[in-house]
C-alpha positions in Angstrom: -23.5 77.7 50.1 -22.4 73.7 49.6 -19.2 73.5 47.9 -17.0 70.3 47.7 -13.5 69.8 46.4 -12.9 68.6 43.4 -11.8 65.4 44.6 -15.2 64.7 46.3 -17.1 65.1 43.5 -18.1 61.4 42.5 -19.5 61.4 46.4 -21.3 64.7 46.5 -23.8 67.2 44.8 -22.7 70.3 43.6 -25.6 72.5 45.3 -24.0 75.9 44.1 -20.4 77.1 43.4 -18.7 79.9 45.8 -18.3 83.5 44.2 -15.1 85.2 44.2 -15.9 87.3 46.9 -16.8 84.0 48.9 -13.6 82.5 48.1 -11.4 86.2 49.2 -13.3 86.6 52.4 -12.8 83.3 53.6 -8.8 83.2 53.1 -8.5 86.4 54.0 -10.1 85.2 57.3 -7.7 82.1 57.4 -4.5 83.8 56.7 -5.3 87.0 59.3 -5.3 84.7 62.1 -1.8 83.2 61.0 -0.2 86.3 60.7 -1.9 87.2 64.2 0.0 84.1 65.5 3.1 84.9 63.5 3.4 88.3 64.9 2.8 87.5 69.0 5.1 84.2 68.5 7.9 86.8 67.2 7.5 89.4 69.9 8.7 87.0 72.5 11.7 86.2 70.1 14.8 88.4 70.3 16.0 90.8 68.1 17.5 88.5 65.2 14.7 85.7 65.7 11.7 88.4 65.6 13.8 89.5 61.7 13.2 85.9 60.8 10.1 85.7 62.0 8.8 88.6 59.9 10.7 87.0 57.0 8.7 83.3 57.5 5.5 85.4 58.2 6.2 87.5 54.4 7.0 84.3 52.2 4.1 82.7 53.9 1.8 85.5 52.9 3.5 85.3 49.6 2.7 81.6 49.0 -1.3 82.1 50.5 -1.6 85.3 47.9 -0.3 83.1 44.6 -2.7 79.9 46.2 -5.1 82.6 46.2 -4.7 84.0 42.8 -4.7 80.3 41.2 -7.9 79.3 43.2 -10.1 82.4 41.8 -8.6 81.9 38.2 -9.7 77.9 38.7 -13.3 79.3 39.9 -13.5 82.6 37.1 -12.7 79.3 34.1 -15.5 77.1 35.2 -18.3 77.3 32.6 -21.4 78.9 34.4 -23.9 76.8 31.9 -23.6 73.4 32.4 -21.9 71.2 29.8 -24.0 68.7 27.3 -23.2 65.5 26.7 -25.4 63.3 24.3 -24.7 59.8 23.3 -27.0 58.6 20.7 -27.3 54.8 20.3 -28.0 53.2 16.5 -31.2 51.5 16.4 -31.8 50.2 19.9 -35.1 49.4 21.2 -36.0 51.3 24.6 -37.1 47.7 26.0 -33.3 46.1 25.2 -31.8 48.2 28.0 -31.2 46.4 31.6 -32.5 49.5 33.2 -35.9 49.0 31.7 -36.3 45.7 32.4 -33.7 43.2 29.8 -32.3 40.9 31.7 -30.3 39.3 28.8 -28.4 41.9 27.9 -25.7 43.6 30.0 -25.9 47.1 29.8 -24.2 48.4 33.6 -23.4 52.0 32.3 -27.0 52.8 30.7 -28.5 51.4 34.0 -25.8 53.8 36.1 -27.4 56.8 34.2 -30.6 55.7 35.2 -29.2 54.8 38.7 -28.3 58.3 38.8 -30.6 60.4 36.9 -34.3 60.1 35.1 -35.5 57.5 33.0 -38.2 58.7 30.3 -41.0 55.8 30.0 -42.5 57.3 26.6 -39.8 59.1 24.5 -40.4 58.7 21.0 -38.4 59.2 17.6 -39.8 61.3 15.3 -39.5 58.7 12.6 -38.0 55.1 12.5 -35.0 55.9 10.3 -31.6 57.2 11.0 -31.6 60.5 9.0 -35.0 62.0 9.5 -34.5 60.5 13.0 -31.3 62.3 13.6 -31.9 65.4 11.6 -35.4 66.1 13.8 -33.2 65.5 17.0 -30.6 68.4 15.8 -33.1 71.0 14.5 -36.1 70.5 16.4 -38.4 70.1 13.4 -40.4 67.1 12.3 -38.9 65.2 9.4 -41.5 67.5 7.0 -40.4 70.8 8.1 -37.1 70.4 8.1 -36.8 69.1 4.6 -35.3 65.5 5.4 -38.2 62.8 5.3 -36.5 59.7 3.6 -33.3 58.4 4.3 -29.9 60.1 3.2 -31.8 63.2 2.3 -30.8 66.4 3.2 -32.5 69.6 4.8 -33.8 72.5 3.6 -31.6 75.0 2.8 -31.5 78.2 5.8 -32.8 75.3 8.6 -31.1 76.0 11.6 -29.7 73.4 14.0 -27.9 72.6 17.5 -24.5 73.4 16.4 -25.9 76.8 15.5 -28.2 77.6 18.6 -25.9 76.2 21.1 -22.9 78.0 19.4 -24.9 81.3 19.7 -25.3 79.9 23.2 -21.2 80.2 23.7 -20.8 76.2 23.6 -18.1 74.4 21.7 -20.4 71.6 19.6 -18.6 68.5 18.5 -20.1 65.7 16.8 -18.2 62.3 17.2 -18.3 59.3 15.1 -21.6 59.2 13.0 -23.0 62.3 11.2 -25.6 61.1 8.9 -27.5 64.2 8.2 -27.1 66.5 5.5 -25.3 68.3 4.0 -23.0 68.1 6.5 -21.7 71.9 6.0 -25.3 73.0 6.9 -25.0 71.4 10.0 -21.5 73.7 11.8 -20.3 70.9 14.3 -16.8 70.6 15.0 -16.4 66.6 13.7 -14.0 64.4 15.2 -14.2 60.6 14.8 -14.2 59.9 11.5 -13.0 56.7 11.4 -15.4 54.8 13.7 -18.5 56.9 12.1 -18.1 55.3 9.3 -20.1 52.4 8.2 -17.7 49.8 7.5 -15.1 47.9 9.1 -17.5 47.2 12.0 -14.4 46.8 13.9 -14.0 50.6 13.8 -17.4 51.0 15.5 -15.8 51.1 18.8 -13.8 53.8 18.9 -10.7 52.2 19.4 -8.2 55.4 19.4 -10.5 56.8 22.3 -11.1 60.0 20.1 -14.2 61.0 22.2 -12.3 60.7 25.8 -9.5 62.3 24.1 -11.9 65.2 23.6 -12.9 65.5 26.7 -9.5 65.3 28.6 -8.4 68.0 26.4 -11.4 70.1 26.2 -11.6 70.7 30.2 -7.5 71.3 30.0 -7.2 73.6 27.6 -10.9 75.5 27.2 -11.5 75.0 30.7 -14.0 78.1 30.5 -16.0 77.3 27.3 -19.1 74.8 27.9 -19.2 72.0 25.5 -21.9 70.3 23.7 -20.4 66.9 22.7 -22.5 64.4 20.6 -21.4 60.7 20.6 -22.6 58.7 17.8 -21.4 55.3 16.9 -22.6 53.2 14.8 -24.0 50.7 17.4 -25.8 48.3 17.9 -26.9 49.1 14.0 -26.4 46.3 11.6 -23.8 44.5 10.9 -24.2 43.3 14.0 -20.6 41.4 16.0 -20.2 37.5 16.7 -22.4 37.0 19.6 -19.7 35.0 21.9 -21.2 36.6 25.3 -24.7 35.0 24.5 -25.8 32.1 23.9 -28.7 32.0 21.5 -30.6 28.9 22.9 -30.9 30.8 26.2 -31.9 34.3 25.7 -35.4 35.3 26.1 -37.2 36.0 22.8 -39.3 39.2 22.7 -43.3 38.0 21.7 -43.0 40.6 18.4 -40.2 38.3 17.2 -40.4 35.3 15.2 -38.8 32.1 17.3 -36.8 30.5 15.2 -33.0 30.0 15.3 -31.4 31.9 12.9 -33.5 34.8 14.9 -32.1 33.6 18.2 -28.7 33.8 16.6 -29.4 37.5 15.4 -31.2 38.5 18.5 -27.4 37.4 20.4 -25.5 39.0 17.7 -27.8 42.5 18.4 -27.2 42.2 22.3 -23.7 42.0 21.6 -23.3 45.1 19.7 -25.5 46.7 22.2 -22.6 45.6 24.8 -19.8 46.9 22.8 -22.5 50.3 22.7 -22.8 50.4 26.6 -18.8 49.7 27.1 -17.8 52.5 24.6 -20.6 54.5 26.9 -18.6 53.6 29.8 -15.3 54.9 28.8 -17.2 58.5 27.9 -18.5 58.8 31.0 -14.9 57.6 32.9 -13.5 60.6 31.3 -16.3 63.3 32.3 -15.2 61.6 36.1 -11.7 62.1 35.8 -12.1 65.6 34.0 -14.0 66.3 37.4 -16.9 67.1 35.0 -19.4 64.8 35.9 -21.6 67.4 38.0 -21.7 70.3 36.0 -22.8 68.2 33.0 -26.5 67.1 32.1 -25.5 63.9 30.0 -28.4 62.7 28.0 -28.4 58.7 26.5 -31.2 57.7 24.0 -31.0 56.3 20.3 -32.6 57.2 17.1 -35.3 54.5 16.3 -36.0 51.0 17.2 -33.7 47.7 16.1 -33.7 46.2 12.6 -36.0 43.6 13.0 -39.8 43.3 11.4 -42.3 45.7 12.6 -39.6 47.8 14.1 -36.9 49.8 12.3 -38.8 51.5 9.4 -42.3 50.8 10.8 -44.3 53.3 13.0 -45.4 51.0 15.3 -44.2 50.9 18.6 -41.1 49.0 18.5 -39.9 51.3 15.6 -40.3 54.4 17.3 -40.3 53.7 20.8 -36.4 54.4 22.6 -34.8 54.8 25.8 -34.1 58.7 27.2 -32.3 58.4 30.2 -31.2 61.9 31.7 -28.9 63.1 34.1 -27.4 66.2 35.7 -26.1 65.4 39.4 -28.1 68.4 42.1 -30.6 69.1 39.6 -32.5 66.2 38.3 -33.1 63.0 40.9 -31.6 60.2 41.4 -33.2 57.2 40.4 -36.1 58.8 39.3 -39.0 58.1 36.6 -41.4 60.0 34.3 -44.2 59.2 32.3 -44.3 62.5 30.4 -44.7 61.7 26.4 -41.6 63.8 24.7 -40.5 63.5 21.5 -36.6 63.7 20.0 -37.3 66.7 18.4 -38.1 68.1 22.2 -33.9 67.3 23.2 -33.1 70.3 21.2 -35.5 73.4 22.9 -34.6 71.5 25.9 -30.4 72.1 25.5 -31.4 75.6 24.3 -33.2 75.9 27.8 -30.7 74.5 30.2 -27.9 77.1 28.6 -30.6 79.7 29.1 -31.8 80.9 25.5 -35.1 82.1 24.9 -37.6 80.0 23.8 -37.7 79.8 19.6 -40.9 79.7 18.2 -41.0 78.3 14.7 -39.7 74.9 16.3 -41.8 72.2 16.4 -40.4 70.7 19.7 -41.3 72.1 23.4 -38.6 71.6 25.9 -39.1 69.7 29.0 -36.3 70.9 31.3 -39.6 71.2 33.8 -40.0 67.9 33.9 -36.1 67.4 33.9 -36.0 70.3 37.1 -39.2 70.6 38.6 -41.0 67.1 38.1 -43.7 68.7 35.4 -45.5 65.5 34.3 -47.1 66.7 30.9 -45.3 68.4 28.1 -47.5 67.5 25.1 -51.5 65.8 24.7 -49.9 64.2 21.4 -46.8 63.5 19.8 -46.5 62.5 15.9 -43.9 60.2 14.0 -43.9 58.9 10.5 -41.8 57.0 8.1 -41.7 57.7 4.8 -39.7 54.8 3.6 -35.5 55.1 2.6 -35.8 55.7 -1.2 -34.1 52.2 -2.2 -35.3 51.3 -5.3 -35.6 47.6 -4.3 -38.1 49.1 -1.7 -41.4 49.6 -1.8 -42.7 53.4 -0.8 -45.0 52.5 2.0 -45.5 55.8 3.7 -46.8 55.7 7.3 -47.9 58.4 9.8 -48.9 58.5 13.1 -50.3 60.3 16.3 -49.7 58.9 20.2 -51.7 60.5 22.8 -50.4 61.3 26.5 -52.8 58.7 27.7 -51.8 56.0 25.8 -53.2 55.4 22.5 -52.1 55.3 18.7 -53.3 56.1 15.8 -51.6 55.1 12.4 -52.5 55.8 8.8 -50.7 54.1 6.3 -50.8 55.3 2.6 -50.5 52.1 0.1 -52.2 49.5 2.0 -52.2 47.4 -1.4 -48.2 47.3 -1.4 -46.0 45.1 0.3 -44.1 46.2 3.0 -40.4 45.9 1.8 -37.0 47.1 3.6 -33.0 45.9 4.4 -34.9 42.7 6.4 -36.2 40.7 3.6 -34.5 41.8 0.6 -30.6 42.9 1.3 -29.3 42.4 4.9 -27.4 39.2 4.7 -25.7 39.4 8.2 -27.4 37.2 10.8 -30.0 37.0 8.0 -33.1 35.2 9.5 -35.9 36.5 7.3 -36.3 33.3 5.3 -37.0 31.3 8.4 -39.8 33.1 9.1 -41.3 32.3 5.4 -40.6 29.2 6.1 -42.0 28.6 9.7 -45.4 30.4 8.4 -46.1 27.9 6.4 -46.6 25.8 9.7 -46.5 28.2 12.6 -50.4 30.1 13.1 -47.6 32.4 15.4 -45.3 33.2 12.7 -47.9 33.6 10.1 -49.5 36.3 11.9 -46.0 38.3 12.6 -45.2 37.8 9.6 -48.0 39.2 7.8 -47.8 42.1 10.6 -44.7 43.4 8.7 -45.4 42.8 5.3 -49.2 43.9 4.8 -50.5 47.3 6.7 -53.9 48.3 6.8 -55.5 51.5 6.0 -55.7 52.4 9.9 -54.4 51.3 13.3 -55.4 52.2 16.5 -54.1 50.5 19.5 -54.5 51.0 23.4 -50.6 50.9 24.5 -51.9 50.7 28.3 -52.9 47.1 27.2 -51.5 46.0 24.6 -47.8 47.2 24.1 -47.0 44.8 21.5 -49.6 46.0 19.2 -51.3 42.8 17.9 -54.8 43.7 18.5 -56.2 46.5 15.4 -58.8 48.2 17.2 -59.6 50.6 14.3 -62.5 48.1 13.3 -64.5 48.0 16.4 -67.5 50.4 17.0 -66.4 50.1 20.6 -63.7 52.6 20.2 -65.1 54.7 17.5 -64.7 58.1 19.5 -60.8 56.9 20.2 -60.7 56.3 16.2 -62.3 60.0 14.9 -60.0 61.4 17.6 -56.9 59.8 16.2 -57.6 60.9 12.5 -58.5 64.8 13.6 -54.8 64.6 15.7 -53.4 63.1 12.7 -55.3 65.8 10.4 -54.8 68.4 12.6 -50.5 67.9 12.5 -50.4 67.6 9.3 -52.1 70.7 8.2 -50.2 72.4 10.9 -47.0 71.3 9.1 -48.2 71.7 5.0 -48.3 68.8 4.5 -51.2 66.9 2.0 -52.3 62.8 1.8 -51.5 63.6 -1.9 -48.0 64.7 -1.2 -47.3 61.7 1.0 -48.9 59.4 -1.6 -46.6 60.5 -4.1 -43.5 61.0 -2.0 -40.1 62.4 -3.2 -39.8 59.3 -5.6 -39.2 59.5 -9.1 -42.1 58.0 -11.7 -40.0 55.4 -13.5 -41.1 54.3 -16.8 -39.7 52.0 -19.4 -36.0 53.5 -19.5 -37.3 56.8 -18.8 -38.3 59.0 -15.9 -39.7 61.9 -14.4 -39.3 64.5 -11.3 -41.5 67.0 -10.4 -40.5 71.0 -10.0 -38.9 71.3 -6.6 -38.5 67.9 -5.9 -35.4 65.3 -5.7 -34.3 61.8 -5.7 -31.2 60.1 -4.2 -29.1 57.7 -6.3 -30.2 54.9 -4.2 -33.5 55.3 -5.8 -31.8 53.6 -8.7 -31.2 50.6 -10.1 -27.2 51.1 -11.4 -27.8 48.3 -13.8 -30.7 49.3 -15.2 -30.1 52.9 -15.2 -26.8 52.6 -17.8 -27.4 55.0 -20.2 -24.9 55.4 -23.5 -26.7 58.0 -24.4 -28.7 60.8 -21.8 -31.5 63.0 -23.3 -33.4 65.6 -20.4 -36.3 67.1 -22.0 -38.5 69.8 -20.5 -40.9 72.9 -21.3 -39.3 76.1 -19.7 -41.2 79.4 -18.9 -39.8 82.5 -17.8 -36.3 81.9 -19.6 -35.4 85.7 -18.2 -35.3 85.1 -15.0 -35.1 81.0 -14.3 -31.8 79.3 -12.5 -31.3 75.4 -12.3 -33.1 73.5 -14.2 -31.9 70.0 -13.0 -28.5 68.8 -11.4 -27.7 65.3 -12.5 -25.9 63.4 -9.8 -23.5 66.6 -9.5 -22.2 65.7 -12.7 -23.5 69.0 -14.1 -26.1 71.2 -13.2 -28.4 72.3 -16.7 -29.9 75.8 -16.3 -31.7 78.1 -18.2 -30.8 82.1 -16.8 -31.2 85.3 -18.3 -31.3 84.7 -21.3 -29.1 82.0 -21.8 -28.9 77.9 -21.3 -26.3 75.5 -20.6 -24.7 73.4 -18.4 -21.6 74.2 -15.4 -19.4 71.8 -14.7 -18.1 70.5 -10.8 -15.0 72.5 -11.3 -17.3 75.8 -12.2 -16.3 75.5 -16.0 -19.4 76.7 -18.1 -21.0 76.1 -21.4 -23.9 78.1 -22.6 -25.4 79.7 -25.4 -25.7 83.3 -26.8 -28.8 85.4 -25.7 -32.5 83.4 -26.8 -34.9 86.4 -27.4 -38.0 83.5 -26.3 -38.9 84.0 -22.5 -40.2 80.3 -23.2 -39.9 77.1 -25.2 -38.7 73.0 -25.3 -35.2 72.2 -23.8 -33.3 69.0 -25.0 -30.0 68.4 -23.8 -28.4 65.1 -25.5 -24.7 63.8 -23.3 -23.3 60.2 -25.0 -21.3 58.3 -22.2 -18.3 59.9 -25.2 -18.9 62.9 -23.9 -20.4 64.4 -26.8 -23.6 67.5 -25.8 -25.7 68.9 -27.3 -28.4 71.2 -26.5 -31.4 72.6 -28.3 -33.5 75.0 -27.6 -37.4 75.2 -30.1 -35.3 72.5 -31.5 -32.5 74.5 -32.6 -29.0 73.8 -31.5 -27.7 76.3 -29.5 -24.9 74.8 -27.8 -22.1 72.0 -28.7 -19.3 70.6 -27.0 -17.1 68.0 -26.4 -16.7 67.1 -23.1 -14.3 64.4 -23.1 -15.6 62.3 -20.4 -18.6 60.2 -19.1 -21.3 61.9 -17.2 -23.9 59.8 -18.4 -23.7 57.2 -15.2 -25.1 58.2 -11.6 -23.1 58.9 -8.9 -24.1 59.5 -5.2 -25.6 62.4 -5.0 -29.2 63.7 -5.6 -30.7 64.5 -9.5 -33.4 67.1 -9.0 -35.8 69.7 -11.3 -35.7 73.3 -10.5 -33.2 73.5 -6.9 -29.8 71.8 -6.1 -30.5 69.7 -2.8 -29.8 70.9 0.0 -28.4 74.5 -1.0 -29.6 78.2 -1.4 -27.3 79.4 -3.9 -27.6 82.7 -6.4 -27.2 83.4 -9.8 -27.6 80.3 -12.4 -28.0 77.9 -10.0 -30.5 79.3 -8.0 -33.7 77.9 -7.4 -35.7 78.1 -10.6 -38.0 81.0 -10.6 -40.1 80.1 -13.7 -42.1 77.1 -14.5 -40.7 73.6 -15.5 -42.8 71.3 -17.2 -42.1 67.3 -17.5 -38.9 67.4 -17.0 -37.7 63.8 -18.3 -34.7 61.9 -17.8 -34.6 59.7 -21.2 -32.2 56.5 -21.9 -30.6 55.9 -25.0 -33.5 56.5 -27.3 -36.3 58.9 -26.9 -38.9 57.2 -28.6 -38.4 54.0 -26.5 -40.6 55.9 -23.7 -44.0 55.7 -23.1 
C-alpha cells in the first residue's frame, strides 16, 4: 500500500487508499507498545505514582481510541469512485490553447492540466454549434439520434443523459453556469449558477460570487461520501467577446484561416481575452478541488463545445469548427505530461464517465468510451468519427446543412447539401461586437488572399476531402483529383454508411426541420417543429391566425399543433379544441366523422373560432392576444420535447398540410 496524508497530496500520487483493517492494525500496533512502556515505567514507581500512572496510561488510551474512531469514519466517507469534474469552454479552438502550441494567449491553468495529465491531439465535436454540441456531449448520441440537430432545439422525449446515468451511478450531478440544452427538465442536473450562465451582462460570465468553488468547499464538507459530477460551463470565450487591454492587436500572431485586416486583429485580441478570463475562472475551480484535498481522487476533464466564431469555423464542419482541446487528468492513473493521438469524439466523454464509476457498458449509445486510452495507453478507439452542422434555424440564415466523416489516419470527407446557397450565420449578418466581417468584403476586392477565404466561408462545394496530415488548414479540395479517387469513394461509403446506421436520409437533411414559408403563409410537416427564431417577428404579425389541416383518425388522434405554447389545438376522441397554458379547455361536443378539414380562426382580439367540414363547432372569446409568437417551438402532430398522454399526445392519426395562414386565407399561394 502508498498512502500519503492529506496534506501531502499536491506532492504525491495516491497509488491506493488503506482499508479499515489496515488503518486498526497499525494503531493497534503503535498504541501496544505505549502502553508496554507505560506499564514497566510505572512498576518502578511507588504505590501512589504507579495509580497515576495507570490513570495517564487510561486517558491516553482514551484519546488514541476517539483519534481512532475519527480516522476510520474520515476513511469509510471517502467516495470509492472517483469524483468528475468537467469544465466546458464556449467556442474555443483547440489550436488557441498555450498548451498546444499559442503563444499569444495566456492560458497557465489549461497548460497545468496538460502539465499534469493527457492532452487529446484529435477530439472532435459532434457538430459546430452549442446545443447539438452540448446535448451529444451529455447523452452520448449524435445530434440525429438524440433529437437536437439545430440550435436551441430540444431532445427527444425518453433520451437519457449524464445526470441520469451518473445519478444511477450514486454521483451528485451539478451543472454550473450555462445549460443550453433542452428542455432543461429532461436533463435532472442539480443547477447552480444561474447568473453567470446567462447570456447577457458579459460581466456576469465570470462567476463573480464563486458559485462553482462554493460548490465544491461545500460538497466535500458536508457529502463528504457522495462522489460528484460537477459540470462548469461559462459562457466563455463565446461572443460578446471583453475589451482586449492584455493584447495588443498589432502584435499578435494571425492564424493563416483568418482574414489580416485590423478590425480582425482587434477581434482576434478581444477573443484571447475572453479566453483569459475562461482559463482564470478555470483556475479558481481547480484551487478549490486543492484545498478540498480533492485533487487526486478526481479525473477533471477540460475541452469546449466547437470551434471560435470566426468564418470557416463556428457553424462550419471544417476543421477549425469542429476541432477542440480534450485535456484529461486523474493524478496515479492517467500520466503526466502525456499525449494521444487516438480520434474521440464528445459524444465518447459520456460512456467514458459511465466507465470510470464502473457501469456497464450501454449499448444503444452512439459513443465508445476511451478510459483505455485514459488508463492503459490504448491508441485507437474508433476508424471514423462523424460531425455535422445543420445550421441554427435563424430565419436571416440560410439552411446550409453539412456532414462529415474523419478517419483515424487523417482524412475528411464533407458533403454539403445546398451548394447553390450562400453560406450565412451571426458573422456576416448580426454580430456587431468586434464586427470585422465587412473588412474582409472590402479587402477581397484587392487582396487574391482574402478573396479566397472569403469565398471559403460563403460558397461550399458539393464535396470536400482533405488530407489533415498535410494540410491542416484545409485550403486544398482534393475531391476533384483522380489521384485520390479511392480516398474519395471511401469517404462517401463512411459518410453513407453513418447515416443509414443513424435513419437518417439526404432528403431529410435537404429539407431540414425548417418551415416552408410562403407569401404570409406556412407549412410544417407531421412530426416536425420549428423554433421562433425561425421567424421573422415583423413579418410574422398576424391580426388575424387561421391553421388549416385535413385530420384522419379523429377517434384516436392527440395534438394537432402547439403554437408558440400559446395553445395547443387537438383533435381527441371525438372531440377538437384548443387547452390553454393554465390547462383551461375549449372543445366541442362529440363529431360522429373519424375524419375531415380543421380551421381554427384566433384575431389578435381574442375572438376563436373553429370548424370542423366547415361547420362551427366551437366559439369563444378569449380575451387576449395569442396571435404573436413567443419563444417557444410551433409544431404538427407532438409538443417539442415532451411525451405526454391524453389530448396532447403525439398524434396517432394522419395530419395533412397543416398551414399556418396570416390575416387572409386567400392571400396564399
Amino acid at each position: 500500500m502508498h498512502y500519503q496524508d492529506s496534506s501531502e497530496q499536491s506532492k504525491f500520487q495516491v497509488v491506493s487508499r488503506p482499508s479499515q483493517k489496515d488503518i486498526i492494525s497499525s494503531k493497534s500496533i503503535a498504541w501496544l507498545k505505549l502502553r508496554n512502556f507505560i506499564l514497566t515505567f510505572s512498576s518502578r514507581l511507588a504505590y501512589k505514582q504507579a495509580h497515576f500512572a495507570n490513570f495517564l496510561l487510561i486517558l491516553l488510551i482514551t484519546g488514541a481510541t476517539k483519534t481512532l474512531n475519527a480516522q476510520q469514519k474520515s476513511a469509510l466517507k471517502t467516495p470509492t469512485k472517483p469524483n468528475i469534474l468537467i469544465f466546458i469552454a464556449d467556442d474555443l479552438n483547440m489550436q488557441d490553447v498555450g498548451a498546444y502550441g499559442n503563444t499569444d494567449v495566456h492560458t497557465p491553468n489549461m497548460d497545468r492540466l496538460a502539465k499534469e495529465g493527457m492532452m487529446f491531439m484529435n477530439a472532435y465535436a459532434a457538430s459546430s454549434m452549442c446545443t447539438p454540441s452540448r446535448s451529444a456531449l451529455f447523452t452520448g448520441m449524435y445530434p440525429h439520434h438524440n433529437g437536437a440537430q439545430m440550435n436551441h432545439f430540444t431532445v427527444k422525449p425518453g433520451i437519457n443523459n449524464i445526470a441520469q446515468f451518473m445519478k444511477a451511478q450514486g454521483y451528485r450531478v451539478v451543472i454550473s453556469g450555462k445549460t443550453d440544452v433542452f428542455p432543461l427538465d429532461n436533463f435532472p442536473f442539480e443547477v447552480i449558477g444561474k447568473e453567470f450562465g446567462k447570456y447577457e451582462p458579459i460581466t456576469n460570465r465570470v462567476d463573480r460570487k464563486n458559485e462553482s468553488v462554493h460548490m465544491i468547499e461545500n460538497h466535500f464538507k458536508q457529502r463528504p461520501e457522495q462522489p460528484l459530477c460537477l459540470i462548469v460551463a461559462p459562457w466563455l470565450p463565446h461572443v460578446p467577446w471583453f475589451p482586449h487591454k492584455d493584447f495588443d492587436p498589432n502584435k499578435i500572431k494571425i492564424p493563416a484561416y483568418l482574414a489580416d485586416t485590423k478590425e480582425t486583429r482587434s477581434a482576434l485580441a478581444s477573443y484571447y481575452q475572453s479566453i483569459q478570463a475562461a482559463d482564470q475562472m478555470l483556475g479558481r475551480v481547480l484551487n478549490a478541488l486543492d484545498q478540498a484535498g480533492q485533487t487526486n481522487n478526481t479525473a477533471t476533464f477540460f475541452t469546449s463545445d466547437q470551434g471560435a466564431q470566426f468564418p470557416s469555423a463556428k457553424w462550419s464542419v471544417f476543421d477549425k469548427g469542429l476541432h477542440v482541446p480534450l485535456i484529461i487528468r486523474w493524478p496515479g492513473h492517467i500520466e503526466k505530461e502525456s499525449q494521444t493521438d487516438a480520434l474521440v469524439s464528445l459524444v465518447d466523454i459520456t460512456p467514458t464517465l459511465i466507465d470510470l464509476a464502473g457501469g456497464k457498458q450501454i449499448d444503444t449509445l452512439d459513443g465508445r468510451s476511451f478510459k483505455d486510452v485514459l488508463i492503459n495507453h490504448k491508441t485507437k478507439i474508433h476508424d471514423y468519427i462523424f460531425a455535422e452542422s445543420s445550421m441554427e434555424p435563424h430565419y436571416w440564415y440560410n439552411y446550409t446543412p453539412g456532414r462529415t466523416v474523419i478517419t483515424q489516419d487523417g482524412w475528411q470527407y464533407i458533403k454539403n447539401y445546398h451548394p447553390g446557397k450562400r453560406f450565412i450565420t451571426h458573422i456576416d449578418k448580426v454580430e456587431r461586437n468586434e464586427f470585422y466581417f465587412d473588412s474582409w468584403v472590402a479587402a477581397a476586392a484587392s487582396d487574391p488572399q482574402t478573396r479566397f477565404l472569403l469565398n471559403r466561408y460563403s460558397y461550399h462545394p458539393p464535396e470536400g476531402l482533405y488530407n489533415l496530415n498535410k494540410d491542416k488548414e484545409e485550403f486544398t479540395n482534393l475531391a476533384m483529383d483522380a489521384t485520390y479517387k479511392k480516398e474519395l469513394l471511401r469517404g462517401r461509403t463512411l459518410l453513407k454508411k453513418e447515416l443509414d446506421r443513424q435513419g437518417e436520409t439526404d432528403a431529410m437533411i435537404l429539407k431540414g426541420t425548417l418551415p416552408t414559408f410562403f407569401d404570409h403563409r406556412y407549412t410544417i410537416a407531421q412530426g416536425c417543429s420549428a423554433s421562433d427564431l425561425s421567424f421573422n417577428k415583423k413579418l410574422w404579425n398576424p391580426h388575424t391566425l387561421y391553421i388549416t389541416a385535413y385530420i384522419s383518425d379523429l377517434n384516436e388522434g392527440g395534438v394537432v399543433a402547439d403554437y408558440f405554447g400559446h395553445f395547443k389545438l387537438f383533435a381527441y376522441e371525438g372531440k377538437v379544441g384548443i387547452q390553454l397554458p393554465g390547462g383551461k379547455v375549449y372543445q366541442s361536443d362529440s363529431i360522429s366523422s373519424l375524419s375531415g378539414h380543421l380551421l381554427l380562426k384566433l384575431t389578435e382580439a381574442g375572438q376563436l373560432e373553429i370548424q370542423f367540414e366547415q361547420k362551427p363547432v366551437v366559439t369563444a372569446a378569449l380575451k387576449r392576444d395569442l396571435t404573436k409568437i413567443k419563444g417557444g417551438y410551433v409544431t404538427c402532430g407532438k409538443i417539442q420535447g415532451r411525451s405526454l398522454n391524453g389530448r396532447l399526445r403525439t398524434y396517432q392519426g394522419r395530419i395533412y398540410d397543416l398551414y399556418f395562414t396570416m390575416d387572409a386565407l386567400s392571400t396564399a399561394p
